[in-house]
VONU-737341 format. One record per residue (C-alpha): residue number from 0; chain; z, y, x. Coordinates in Angstrom, 2 decimals. Example, Ala and Ser with C-alpha at 12.3 -4.5 7.8 and 13.67 -1.06 7.14 Angstrom:
<nodes>
[0, A, [7.80, -4.50, 12.30]]
[1, A, [7.14, -1.06, 13.67]]
</nodes>
This chain:
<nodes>
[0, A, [0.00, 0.00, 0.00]]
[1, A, [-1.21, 3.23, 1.67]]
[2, A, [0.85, 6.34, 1.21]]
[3, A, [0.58, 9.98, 2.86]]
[4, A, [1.61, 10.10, 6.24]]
[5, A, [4.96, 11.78, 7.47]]
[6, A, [4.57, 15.19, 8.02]]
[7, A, [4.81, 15.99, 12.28]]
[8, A, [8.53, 16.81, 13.54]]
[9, A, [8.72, 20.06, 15.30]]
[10, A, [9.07, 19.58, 18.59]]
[11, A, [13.06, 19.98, 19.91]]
[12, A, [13.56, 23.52, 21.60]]
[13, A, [16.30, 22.28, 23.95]]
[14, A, [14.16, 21.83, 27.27]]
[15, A, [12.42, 19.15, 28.79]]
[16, A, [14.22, 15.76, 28.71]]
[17, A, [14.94, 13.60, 32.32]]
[18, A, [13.43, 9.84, 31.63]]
[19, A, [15.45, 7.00, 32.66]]
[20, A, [19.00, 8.48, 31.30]]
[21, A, [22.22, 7.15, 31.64]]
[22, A, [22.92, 4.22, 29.17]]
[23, A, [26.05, 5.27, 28.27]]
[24, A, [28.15, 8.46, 28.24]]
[25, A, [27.55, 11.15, 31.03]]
[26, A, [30.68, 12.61, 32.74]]
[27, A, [29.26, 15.56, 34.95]]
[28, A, [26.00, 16.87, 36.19]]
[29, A, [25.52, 19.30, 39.42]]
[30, A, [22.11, 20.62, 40.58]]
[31, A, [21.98, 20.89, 44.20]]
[32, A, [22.93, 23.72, 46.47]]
[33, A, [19.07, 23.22, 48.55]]
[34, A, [16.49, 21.92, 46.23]]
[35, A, [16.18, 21.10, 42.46]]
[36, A, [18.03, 17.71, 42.75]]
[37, A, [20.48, 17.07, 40.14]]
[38, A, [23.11, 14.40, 40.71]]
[39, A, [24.22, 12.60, 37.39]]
[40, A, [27.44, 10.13, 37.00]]
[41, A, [28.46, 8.31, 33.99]]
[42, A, [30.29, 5.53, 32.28]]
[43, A, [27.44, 3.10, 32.84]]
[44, A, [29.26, 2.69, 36.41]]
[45, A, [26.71, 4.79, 37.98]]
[46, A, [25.35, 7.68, 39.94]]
[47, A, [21.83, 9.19, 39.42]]
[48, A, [19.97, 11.46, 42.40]]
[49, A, [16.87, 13.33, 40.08]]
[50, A, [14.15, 15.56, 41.08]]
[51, A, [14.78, 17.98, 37.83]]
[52, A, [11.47, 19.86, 38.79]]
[53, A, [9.43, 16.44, 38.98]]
[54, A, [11.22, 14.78, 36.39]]
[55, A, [11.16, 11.99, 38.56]]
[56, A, [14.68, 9.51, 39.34]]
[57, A, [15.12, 8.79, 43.16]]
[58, A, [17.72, 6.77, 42.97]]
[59, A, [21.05, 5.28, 41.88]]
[60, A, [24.01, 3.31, 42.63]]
[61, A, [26.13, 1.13, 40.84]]
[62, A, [29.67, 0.99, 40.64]]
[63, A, [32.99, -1.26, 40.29]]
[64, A, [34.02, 1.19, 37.09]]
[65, A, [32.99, 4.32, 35.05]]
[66, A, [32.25, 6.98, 37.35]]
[67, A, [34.09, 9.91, 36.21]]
[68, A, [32.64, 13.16, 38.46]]
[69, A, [30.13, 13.48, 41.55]]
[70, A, [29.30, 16.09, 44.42]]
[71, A, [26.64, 16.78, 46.53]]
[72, A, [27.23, 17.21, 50.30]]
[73, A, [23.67, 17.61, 51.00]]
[74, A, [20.86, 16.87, 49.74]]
[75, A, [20.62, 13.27, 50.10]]
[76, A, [24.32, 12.59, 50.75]]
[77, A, [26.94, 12.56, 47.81]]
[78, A, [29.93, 11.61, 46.65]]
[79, A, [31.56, 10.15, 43.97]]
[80, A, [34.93, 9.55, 41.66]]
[81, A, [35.64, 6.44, 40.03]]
[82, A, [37.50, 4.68, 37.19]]
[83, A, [38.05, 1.74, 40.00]]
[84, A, [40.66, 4.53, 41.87]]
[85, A, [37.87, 4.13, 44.58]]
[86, A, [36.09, 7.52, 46.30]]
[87, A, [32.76, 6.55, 48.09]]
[88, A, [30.25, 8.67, 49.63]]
[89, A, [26.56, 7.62, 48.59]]
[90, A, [23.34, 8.33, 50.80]]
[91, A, [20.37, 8.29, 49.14]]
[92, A, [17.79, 8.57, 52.04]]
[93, A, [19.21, 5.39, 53.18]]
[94, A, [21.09, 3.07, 50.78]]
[95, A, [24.34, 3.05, 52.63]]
[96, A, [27.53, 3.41, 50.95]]
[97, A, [30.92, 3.72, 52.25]]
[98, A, [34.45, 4.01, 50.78]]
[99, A, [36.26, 6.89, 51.98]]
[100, A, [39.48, 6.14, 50.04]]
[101, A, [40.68, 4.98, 47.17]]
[102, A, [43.82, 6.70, 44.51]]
[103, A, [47.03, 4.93, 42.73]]
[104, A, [44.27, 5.35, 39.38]]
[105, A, [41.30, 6.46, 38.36]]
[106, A, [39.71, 9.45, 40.10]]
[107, A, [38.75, 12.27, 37.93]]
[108, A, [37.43, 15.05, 39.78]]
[109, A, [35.88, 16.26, 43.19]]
[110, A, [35.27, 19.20, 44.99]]
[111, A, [33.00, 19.18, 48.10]]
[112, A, [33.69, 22.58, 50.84]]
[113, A, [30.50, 23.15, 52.70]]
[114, A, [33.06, 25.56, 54.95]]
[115, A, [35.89, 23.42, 55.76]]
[116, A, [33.93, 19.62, 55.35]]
[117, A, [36.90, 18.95, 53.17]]
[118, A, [35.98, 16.64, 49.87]]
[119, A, [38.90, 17.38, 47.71]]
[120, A, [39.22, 14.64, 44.47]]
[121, A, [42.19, 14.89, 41.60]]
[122, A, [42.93, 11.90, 40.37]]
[123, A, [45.08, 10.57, 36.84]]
[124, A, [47.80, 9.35, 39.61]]
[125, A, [49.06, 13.25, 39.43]]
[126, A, [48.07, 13.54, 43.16]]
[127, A, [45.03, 15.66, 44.71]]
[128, A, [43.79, 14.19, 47.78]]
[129, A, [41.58, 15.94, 50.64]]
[130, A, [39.52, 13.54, 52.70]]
[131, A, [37.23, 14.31, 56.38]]
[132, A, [34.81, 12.08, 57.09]]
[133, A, [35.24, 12.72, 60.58]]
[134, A, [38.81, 11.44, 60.55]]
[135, A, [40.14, 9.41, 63.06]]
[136, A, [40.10, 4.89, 62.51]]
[137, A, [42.01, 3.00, 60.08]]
[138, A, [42.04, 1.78, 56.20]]
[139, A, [42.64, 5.91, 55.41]]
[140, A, [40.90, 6.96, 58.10]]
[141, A, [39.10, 10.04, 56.42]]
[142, A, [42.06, 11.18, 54.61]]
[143, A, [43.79, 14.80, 55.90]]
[144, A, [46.24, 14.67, 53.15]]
[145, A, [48.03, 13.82, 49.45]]
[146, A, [49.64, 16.71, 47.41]]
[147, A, [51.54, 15.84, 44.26]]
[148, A, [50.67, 17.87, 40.87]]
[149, A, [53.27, 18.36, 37.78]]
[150, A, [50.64, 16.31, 36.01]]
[151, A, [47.17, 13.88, 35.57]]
[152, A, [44.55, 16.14, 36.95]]
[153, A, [41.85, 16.98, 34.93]]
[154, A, [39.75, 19.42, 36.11]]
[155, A, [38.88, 21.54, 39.95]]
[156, A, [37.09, 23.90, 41.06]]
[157, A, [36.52, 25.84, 44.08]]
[158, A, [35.14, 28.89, 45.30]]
[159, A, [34.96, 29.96, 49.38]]
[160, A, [38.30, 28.60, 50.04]]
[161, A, [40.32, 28.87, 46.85]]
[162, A, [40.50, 25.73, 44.59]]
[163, A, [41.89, 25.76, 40.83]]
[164, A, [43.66, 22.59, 39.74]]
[165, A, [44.03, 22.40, 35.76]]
[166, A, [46.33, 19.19, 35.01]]
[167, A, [47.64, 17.70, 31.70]]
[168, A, [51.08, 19.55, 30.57]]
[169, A, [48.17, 23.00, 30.83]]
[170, A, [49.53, 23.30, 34.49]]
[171, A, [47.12, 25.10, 36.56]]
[172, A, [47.40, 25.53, 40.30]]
[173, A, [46.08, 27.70, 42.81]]
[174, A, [45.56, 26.88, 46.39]]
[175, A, [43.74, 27.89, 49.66]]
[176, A, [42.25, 25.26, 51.12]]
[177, A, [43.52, 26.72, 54.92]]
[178, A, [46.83, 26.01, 54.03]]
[179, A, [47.51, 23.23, 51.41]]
[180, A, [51.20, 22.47, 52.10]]
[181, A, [52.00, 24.33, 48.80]]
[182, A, [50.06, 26.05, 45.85]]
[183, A, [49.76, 29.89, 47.05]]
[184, A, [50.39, 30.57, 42.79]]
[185, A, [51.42, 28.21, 40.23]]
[186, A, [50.72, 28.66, 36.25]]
[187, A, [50.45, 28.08, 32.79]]
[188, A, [47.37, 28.21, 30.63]]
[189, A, [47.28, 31.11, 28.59]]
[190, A, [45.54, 28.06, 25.77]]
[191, A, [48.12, 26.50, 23.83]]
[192, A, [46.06, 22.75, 23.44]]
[193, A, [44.99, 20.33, 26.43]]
[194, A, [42.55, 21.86, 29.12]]
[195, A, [38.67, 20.70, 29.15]]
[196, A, [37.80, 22.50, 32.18]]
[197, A, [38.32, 25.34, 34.56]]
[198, A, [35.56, 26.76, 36.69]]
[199, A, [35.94, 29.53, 39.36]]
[200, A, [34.19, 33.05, 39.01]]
[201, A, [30.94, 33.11, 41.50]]
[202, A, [32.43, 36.40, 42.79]]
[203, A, [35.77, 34.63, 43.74]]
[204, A, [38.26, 37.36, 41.32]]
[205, A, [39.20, 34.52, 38.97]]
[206, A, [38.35, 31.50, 36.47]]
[207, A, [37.31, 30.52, 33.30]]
[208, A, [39.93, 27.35, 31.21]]
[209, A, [38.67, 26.04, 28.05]]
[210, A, [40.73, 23.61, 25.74]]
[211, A, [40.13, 20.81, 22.91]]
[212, A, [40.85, 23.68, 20.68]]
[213, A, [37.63, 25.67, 21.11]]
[214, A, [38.87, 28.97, 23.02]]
[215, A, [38.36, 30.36, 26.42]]
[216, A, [40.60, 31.82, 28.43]]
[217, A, [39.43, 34.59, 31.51]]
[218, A, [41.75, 34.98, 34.26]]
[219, A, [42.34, 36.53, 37.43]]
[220, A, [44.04, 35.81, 40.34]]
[221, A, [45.14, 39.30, 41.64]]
[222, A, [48.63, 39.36, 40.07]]
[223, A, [48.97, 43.10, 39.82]]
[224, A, [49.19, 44.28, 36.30]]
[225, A, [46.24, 45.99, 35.76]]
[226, A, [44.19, 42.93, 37.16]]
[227, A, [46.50, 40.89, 34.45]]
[228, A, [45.79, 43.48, 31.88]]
[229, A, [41.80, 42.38, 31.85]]
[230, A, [42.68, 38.75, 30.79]]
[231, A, [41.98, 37.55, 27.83]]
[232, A, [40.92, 34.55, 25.24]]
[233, A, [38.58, 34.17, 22.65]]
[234, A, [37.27, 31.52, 20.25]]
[235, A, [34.07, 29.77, 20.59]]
[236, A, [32.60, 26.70, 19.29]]
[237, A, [33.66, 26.58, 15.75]]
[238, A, [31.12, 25.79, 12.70]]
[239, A, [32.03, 28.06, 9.37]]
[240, A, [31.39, 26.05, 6.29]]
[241, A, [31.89, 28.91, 3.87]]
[242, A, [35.68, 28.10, 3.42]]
[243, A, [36.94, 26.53, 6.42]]
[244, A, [36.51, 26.55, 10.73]]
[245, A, [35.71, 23.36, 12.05]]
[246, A, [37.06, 23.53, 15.43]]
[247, A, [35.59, 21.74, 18.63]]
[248, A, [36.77, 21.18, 22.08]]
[249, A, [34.91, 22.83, 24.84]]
[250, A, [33.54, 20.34, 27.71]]
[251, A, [32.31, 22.70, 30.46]]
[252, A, [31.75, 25.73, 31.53]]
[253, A, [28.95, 26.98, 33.93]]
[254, A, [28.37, 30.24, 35.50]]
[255, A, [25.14, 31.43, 36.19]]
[256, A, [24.51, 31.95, 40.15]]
[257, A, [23.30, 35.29, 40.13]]
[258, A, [24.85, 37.20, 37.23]]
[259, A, [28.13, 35.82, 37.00]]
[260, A, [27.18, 35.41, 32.88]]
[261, A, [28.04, 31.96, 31.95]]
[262, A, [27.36, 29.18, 29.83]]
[263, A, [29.66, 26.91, 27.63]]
[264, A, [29.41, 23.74, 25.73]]
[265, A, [31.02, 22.05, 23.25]]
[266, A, [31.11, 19.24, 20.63]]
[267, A, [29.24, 20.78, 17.80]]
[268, A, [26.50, 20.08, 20.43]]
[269, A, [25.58, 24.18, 20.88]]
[270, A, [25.37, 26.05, 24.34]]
[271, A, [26.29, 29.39, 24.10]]
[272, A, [25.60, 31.69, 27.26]]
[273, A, [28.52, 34.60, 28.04]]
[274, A, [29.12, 37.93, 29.61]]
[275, A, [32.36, 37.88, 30.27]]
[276, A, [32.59, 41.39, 32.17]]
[277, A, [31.24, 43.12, 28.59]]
[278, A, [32.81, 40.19, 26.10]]
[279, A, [29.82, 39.74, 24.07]]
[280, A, [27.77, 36.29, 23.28]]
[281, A, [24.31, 36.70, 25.02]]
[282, A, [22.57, 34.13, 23.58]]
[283, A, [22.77, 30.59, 21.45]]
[284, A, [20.22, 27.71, 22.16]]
[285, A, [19.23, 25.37, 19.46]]
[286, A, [21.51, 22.74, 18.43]]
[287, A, [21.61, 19.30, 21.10]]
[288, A, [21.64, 15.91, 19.64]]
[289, A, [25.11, 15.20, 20.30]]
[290, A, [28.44, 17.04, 22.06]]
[291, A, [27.78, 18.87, 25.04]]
[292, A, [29.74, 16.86, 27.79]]
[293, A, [28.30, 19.33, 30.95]]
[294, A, [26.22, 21.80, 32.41]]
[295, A, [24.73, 22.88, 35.67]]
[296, A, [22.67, 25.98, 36.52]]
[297, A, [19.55, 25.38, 39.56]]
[298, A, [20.46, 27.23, 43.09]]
[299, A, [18.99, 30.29, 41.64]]
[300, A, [19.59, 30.71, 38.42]]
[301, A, [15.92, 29.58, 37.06]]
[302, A, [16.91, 26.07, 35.11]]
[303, A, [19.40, 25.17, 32.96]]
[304, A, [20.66, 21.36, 33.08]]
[305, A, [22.24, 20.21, 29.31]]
[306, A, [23.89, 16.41, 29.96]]
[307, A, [23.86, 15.65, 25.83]]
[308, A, [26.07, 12.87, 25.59]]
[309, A, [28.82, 11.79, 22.90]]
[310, A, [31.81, 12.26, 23.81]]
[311, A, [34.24, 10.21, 21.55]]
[312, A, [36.43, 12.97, 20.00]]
[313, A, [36.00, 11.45, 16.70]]
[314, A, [36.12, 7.94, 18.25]]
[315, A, [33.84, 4.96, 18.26]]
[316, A, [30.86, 5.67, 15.69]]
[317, A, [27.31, 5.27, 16.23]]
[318, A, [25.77, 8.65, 17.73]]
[319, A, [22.34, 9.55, 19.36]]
[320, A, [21.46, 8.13, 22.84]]
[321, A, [23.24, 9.87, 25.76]]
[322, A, [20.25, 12.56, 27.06]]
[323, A, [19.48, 14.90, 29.68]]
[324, A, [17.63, 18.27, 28.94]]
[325, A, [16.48, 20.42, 31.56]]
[326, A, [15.41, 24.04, 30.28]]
[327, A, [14.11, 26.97, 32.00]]
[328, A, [16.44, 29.74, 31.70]]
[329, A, [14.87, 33.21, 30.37]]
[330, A, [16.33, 36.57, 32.16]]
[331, A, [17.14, 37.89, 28.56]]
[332, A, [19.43, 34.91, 28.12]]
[333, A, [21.58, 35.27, 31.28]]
[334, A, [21.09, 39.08, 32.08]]
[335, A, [24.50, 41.03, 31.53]]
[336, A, [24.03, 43.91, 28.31]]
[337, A, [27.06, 46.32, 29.36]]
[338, A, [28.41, 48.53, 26.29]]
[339, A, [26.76, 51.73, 25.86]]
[340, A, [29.13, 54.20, 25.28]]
[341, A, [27.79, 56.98, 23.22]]
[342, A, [27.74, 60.98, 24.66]]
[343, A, [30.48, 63.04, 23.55]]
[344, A, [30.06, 65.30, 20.67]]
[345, A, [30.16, 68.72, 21.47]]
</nodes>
């Protein structure tokens, strides 16, 4: 029985998807510092090495566990944190693999410092850990030292040498990375519900926190007042039905290398790009597929990598197939629109 054929779908608006995805959920993405290489790990137990710019995967490795976070040192070397408490450094030119070290439990997150050679990972044991590859012999050979946190860690980030450590509890300690024997300032998120994610400023003054309970919080790390008089909070990724907010968490945060704007994503699957300097929304892309678990801006500024990718927060249900989108990123998205004040009246 012949009937009239479906009408076309519109094509999706959300940037050109990677081929050969993850199978299953993606924890973090991070374009590369040197090229347009994009490093992908995920719960499938593995890390991916893609030419974004090709659309072409180079390479991956498997894993004992769910691989939780990843880090370029270079462009063909990485590193990665895993479920199995285990911290490896991958090299793609070359196939070899080698375990630097290994946590009391799974690794969560890693930080790689170009200026001191330092991998730094934060790990559910409620220790951060920095690790040299250079290190001396033995079973720990690369590792400089362990530093105990109030909590699990959840989230780092680092910029020159100053690295943010958001834990469970909403502890959040500062450090420089030249002296780790104690955090140089030690606080509490200004979000009352768990923290998602914290990501430095490019320009080094501060960071950005968001929660599970769809806010952002802006912060500084000069503690004079009127430094502390510039923080602030606002809401973001919540869906209006007419009557009520649906509020979701907030995965990532990414600032954009060149005009400190930044993006954020959530679980109602939107990216929303920020200027945090003028507090205004810039710009909202079409709706993703599913949650937004993370985000990565190119070396300068020109793509945008979306990892689309369910993130349980309503628990085991069937959802779209975990997705990466890379999208070329339009100056009128990104560029920063300060307030114009109007001229005094005479």
């Amino acid at each position: 029985m012949s009937g009239a054929a479906a009408p076309p779908q519109p094509p999706f608006v959300g940037g050109r998807e990677l081929s050969d995805p993850p199978s299953d959920g993606i924890s973090n993405l991070r374009f590369s510092n040197h090229s347009d290489h994009l490093l992908v790990s995920s719960w499938d137990r593995t890390v991916r090495l893609y030419d974004a710019h090709a659309n072409v995967l180079k390479g991956q490795f498997a894993h004992g566990g769910p691989v939780l976070d990843c880090c370029f040192q270079d462009d063909s070397s990485v590193f990665s944190a895993c479920a199995d408490c285990k911290v490896r450094k991958l090299v793609f030119s070359s196939g070899e693999e080698e375990i630097l070290g290994r946590h009391g439990a799974p690794v969560r997150c890693m930080e790689y410092s170009s200026a001191s050679a330092q991998l730094i990972t934060g790990s559910w044991d409620k220790t951060l850990k920095c690790w040299d590859q250079r290190g001396a012999s033995g079973p720990d050979r690369t590792l400089i030292g362990t530093y105990p946190q109030p909590e699990r860690v959840y989230s780092l980030s680092l910029v020159g040498h100053c690295l943010v450590v958001a834990t469970a509890g909403r502890h959040v300690n500062v450090y420089d990375l030249r002296n780790m024997s104690r955090p140089e300032q030690k606080r509490e998120s200004s979000l009352k519900y768990q923290t998602r994610c914290v990501r430095c400023y490019p320009d080094g003054t501060g960071f950005a926190l968001s929660s599970v309970e769809g806010r952002v919080a802006m912060e500084f790390f000069d503690l004079s007042e009127a430094a502390q008089a510039k923080r602030f909070v606002f809401k973001c990724h919540r869906i209006f039905d007419g009557q009520y907010d649906t509020v979701y968490p907030v995965n990532t945060i990414a600032f954009h290398p060149i005009y400190g704007t930044f993006a954020t994503g959530g679980c109602d699957g939107y990216v929303n790009v920020w200027d945090g300097n003028n507090k205004k929304r810039l710009y909202q892309y079409a709706r993703y597929p599913s949650s937004i678990a993370a985000l990565s801006f190119s070396r300068d500024g020109r793509l945008l990598a979306v990892a689309s990718s369910y993130t349980f927060e309503d628990g085991n249900k069937p959802h779209e197939p975990d997705a990466i989108f890379v999208r070329n990123v339009g100056e009128v998205e990104v560029t920063p629109k300060p307030n114009v004040l109007s001229p005094p009246q005479n």
